[in-house]
C-alpha positions as CSV (number, residue, x, y, z in Angstrom):
1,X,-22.8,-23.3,-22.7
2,X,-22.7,-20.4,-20.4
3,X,-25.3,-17.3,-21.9
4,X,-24.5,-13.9,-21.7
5,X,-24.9,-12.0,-18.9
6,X,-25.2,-8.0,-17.3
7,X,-21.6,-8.3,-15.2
8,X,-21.1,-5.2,-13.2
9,X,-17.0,-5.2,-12.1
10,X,-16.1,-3.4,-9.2
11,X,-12.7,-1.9,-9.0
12,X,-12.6,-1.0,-12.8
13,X,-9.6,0.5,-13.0
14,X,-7.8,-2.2,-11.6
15,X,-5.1,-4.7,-12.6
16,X,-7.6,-8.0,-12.0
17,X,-10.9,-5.6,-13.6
18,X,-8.3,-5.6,-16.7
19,X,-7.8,-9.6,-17.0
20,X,-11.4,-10.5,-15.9
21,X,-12.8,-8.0,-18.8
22,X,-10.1,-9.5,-21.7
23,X,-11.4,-12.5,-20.7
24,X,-15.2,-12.3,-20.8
25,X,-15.6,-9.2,-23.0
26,X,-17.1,-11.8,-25.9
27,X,-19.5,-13.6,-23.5
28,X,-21.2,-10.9,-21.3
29,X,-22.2,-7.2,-21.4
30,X,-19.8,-5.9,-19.2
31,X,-20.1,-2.5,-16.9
32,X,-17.1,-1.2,-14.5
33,X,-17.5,0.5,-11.3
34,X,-14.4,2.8,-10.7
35,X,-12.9,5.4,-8.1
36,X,-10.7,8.0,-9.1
37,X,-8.4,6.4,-12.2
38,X,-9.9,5.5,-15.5
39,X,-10.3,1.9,-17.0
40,X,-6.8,0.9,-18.6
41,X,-8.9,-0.5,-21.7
42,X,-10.5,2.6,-23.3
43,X,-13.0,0.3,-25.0
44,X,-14.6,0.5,-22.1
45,X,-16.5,2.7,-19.5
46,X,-16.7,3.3,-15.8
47,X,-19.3,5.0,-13.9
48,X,-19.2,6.6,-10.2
49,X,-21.4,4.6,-7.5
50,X,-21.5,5.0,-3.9
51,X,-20.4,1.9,-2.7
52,X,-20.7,3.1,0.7
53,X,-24.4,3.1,0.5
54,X,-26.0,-0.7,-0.3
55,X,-29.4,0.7,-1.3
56,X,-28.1,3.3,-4.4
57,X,-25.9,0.4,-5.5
58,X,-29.2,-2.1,-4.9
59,X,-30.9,0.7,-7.5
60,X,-28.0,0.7,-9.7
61,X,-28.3,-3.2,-10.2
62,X,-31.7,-2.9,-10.6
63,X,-31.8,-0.2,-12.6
64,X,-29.2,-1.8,-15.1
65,X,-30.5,-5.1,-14.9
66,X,-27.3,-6.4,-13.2
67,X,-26.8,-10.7,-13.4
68,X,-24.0,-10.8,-11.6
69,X,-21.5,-8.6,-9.7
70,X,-17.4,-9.5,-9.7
71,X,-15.7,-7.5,-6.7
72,X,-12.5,-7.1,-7.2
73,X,-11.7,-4.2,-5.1
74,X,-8.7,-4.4,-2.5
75,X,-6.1,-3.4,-0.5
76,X,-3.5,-5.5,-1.4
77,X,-0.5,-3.7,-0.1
78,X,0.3,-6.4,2.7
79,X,3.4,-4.1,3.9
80,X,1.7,-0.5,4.3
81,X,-1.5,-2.8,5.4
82,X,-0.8,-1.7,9.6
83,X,-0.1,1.8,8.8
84,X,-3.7,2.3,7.2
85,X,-5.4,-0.1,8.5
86,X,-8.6,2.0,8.0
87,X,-8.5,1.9,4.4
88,X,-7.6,-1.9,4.0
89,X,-10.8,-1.9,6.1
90,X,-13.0,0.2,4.2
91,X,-11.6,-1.9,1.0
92,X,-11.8,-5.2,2.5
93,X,-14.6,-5.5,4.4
94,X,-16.7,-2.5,4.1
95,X,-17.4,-2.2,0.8
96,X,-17.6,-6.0,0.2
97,X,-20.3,-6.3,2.9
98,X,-22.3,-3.4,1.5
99,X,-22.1,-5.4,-2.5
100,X,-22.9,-8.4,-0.5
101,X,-26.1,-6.7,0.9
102,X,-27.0,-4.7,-2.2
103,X,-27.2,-8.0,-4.2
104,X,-29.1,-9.6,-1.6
105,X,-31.4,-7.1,-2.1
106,X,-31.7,-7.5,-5.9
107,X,-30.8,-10.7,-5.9
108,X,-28.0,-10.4,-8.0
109,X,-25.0,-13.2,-8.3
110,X,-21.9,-12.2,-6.1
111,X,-18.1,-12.9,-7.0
112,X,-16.2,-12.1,-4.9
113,X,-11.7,-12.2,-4.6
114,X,-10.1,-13.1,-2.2
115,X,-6.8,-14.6,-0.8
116,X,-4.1,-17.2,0.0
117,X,-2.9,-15.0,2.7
118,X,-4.7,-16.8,5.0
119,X,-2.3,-19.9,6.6
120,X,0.9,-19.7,8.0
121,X,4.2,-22.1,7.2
122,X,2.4,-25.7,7.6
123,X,3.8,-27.6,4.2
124,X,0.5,-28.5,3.3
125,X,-2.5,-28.0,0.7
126,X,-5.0,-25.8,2.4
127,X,-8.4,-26.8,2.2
128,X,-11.8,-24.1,2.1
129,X,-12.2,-25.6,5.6
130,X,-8.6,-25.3,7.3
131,X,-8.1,-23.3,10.6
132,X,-6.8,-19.8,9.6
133,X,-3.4,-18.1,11.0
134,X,-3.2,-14.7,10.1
135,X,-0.2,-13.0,10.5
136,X,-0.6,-9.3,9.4
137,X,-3.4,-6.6,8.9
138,X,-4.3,-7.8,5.0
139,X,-5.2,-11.4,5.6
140,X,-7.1,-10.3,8.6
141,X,-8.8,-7.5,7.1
142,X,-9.4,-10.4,4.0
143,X,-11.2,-12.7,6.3
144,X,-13.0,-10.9,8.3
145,X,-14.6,-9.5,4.8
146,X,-15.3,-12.7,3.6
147,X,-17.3,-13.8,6.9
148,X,-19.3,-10.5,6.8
149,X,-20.1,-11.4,3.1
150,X,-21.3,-14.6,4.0
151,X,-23.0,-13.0,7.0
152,X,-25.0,-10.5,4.6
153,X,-25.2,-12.7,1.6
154,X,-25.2,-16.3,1.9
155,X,-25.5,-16.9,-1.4
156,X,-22.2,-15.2,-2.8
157,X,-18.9,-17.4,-3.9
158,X,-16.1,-16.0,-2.4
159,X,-12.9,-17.4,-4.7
160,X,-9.5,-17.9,-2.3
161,X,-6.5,-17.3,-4.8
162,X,-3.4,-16.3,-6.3
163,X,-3.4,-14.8,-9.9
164,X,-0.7,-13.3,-12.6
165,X,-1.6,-12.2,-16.1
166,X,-0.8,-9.8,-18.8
167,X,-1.1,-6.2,-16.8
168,X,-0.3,-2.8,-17.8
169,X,2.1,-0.3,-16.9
170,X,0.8,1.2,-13.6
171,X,-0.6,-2.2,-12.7
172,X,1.8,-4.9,-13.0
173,X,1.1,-8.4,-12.0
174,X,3.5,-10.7,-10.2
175,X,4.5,-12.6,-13.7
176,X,5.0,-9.0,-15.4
177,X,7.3,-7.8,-12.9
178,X,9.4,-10.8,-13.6
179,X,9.4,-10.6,-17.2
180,X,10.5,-6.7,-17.4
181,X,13.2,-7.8,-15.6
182,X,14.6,-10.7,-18.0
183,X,13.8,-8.6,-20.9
184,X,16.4,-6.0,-19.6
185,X,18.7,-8.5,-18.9
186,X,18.7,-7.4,-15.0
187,X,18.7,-10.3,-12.4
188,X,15.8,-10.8,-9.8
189,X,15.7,-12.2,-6.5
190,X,12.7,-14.5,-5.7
191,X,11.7,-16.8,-2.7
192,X,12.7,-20.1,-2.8
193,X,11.1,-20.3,0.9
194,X,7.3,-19.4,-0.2
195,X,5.2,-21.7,-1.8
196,X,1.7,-20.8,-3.9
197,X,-0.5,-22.1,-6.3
198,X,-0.8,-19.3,-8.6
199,X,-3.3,-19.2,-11.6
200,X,-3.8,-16.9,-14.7
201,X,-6.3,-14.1,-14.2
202,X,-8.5,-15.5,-17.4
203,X,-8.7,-18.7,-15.8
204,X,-9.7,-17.5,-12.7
205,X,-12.5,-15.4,-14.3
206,X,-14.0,-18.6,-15.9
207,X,-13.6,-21.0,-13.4
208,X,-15.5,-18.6,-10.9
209,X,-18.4,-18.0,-14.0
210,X,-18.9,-21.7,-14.2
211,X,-19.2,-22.0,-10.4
212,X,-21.4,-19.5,-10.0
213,X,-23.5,-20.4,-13.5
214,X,-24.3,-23.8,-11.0
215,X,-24.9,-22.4,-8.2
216,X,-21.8,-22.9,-6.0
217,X,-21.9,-20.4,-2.9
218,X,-19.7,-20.4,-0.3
219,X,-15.9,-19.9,-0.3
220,X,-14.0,-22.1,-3.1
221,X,-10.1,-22.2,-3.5
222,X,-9.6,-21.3,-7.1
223,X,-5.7,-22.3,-7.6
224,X,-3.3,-24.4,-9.9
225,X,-2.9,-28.3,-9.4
226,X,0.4,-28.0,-7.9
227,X,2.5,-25.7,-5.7
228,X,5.9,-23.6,-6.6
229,X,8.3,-21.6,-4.6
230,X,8.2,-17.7,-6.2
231,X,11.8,-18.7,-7.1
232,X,10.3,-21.9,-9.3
233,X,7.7,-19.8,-10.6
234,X,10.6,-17.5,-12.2
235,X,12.2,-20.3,-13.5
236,X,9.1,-21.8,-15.2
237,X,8.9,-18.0,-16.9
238,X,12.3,-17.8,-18.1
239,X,12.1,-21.0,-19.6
240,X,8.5,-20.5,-21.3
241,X,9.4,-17.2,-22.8
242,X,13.5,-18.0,-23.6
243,X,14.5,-15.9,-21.3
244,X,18.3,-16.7,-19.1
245,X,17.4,-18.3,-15.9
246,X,20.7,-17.7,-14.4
247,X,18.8,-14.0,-13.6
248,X,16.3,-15.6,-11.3
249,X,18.5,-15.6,-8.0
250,X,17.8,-17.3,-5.0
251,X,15.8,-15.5,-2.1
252,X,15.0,-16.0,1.6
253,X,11.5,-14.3,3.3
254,X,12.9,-15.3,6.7
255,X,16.2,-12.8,5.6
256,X,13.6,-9.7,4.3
257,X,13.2,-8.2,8.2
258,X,11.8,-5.0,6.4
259,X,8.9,-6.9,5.2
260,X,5.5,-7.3,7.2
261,X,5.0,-10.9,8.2
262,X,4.1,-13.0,5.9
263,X,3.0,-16.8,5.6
264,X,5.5,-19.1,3.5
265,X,2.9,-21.5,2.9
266,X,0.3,-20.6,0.7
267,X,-0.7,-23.5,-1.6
268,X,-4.2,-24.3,-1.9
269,X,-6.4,-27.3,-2.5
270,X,-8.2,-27.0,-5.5
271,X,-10.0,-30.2,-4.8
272,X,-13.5,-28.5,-4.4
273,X,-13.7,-26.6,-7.1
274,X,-12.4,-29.5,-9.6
275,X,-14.7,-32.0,-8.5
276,X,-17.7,-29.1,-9.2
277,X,-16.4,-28.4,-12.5
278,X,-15.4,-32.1,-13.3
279,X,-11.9,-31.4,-14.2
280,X,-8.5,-30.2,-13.0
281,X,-7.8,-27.1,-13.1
282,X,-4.5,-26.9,-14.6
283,X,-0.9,-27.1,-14.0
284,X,1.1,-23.8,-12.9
285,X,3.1,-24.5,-16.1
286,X,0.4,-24.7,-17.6
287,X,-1.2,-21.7,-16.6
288,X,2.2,-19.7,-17.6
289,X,1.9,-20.9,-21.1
290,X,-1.7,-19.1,-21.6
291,X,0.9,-16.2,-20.9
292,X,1.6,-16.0,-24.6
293,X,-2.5,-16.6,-25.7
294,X,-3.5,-13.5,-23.3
């Protein structure tokens, strides 16, 4: 049994913050670091911290008697990623290397998110130890971060996934979008050329608890058993929820020439993880059904 714990969340306001706090609000005291927005959830609060500056956050761990500290700030945007590259910088690697040094400092527990951006089109399950190809500005901007975490702090878990989950208005997840979509009866076009291993944000949340409860540092692929096409992950939706799969239409990556780069092949080995946890981690199917308990 895991025992409560002080969890500071960075990126409070965000769509991951949101899922993470649903999911552990009943097992840890739970405080949110945000920006500009306010926390979607108004049973909670955010304070202001400059995370620019690793000694005030240092103090604000110590000061609050902070266990363990989940970033899940980002740029995300892989498309507007080259125009400001400065800000996926700041977000990605910046700020992760100045938690990573604070909680050094105070020897607090790091969590950190990261990606499946990292590969290119090899048909394949990547493993934690796989060459990287990155082919745009996010999943270099991602990397580099995580080596400068592990640089700064080599005690943090860095968690490589994919997530969906029960979002809100102004942050949608990936599952969300689809379902809006069904529910208005409009069709929606999804690759049938890109292939991930997507998992549900509450899962993620306590997978990377329990790996960081026994002490597993380093970078750990958090991910379903098995890999989908974006075009099979629609399908699994519309089927789960009743919805008419004759909506999800066919899509191409290779045809999108407005779109940044991006790799087709994103599935990632869970093996790691599952063997430190002693189980599987779960099915994509079976990580759409907890749609309906989230």
């Amino acid at each position: 049994m895991e025992s409560s714990r002080n969890v500071l969340i960075t990126g409070g306001s965000g769509l991951l913050a949101s899922l993470w706090a649903n999911t552990r609000k009943d097992k840890d005291n739970l405080l949110f670091s945000i920006h500009s927005k306010p926390i979607h959830n108004n049973k909670f609060s955010g304070v202001h911290l400059n995370l620019r500056n690793p000694n005030e956050i240092s103090k604000f761990l110590d000061e609050n008697n902070i266990e363990i500290l989940v970033n899940t700030i980002g740029y995300t945007n892989v498309d507007k990623a080259k125009e400001f590259e400065e800000k996926a910088s700041i977000a990605n690697i910046k700020i992760p290397t100045n938690l990573a040094i604070a909680c050094s400092q105070s020897q607090v527990k790091l969590i950190h998110i990261s990606t499946d951006h990292l590969y290119g089109h090899s048909n394949k399950f990547y493993t934690e130890n796989d060459m990287v190809e990155l082919l745009n500005i996010y999943a270099k901007t991602k990397y580099i971060g995580e080596n400068s975490i592990l640089e700064s702090n080599r005690q943090s878990l860095i968690c490589r996934t994919n997530f969906f989950g029960n979002g809100f208005a102004s942050k949608p997840s990936f599952s969300d979008r689809i379902i809006s979509s069904l529910k208005q009866n409009m069709p929606i076009e999804l690759f049938q050329d890109v292939f991930f291993t997507p998992v549900i944000g509450s899962k993620l949340a306590d997978y990377a608890h329990r790996l960081i409860e026994i002490d597993c540092f380093g970078v750990y692929n958090i991910s379903s058993d098995n890999a989908v096409s974006k075009y099979q992950f629609g399908l699994f939706i519309a089927n789960e929820f009743s919805f008419d799969s004759k909506l999800i239409k066919k899509g191409f990556i290779n045809s999108r020439k407005d779109l940044a780069v991006r790799p087709t092949a994103m599935a990632l080995s869970n093996r790691k993880a599952s063997q430190s946890l002693g189980h599987t981690l779960g099915t994509v199917f079976e990580h759409i059904r907890l749609l309906k308990c989230n």
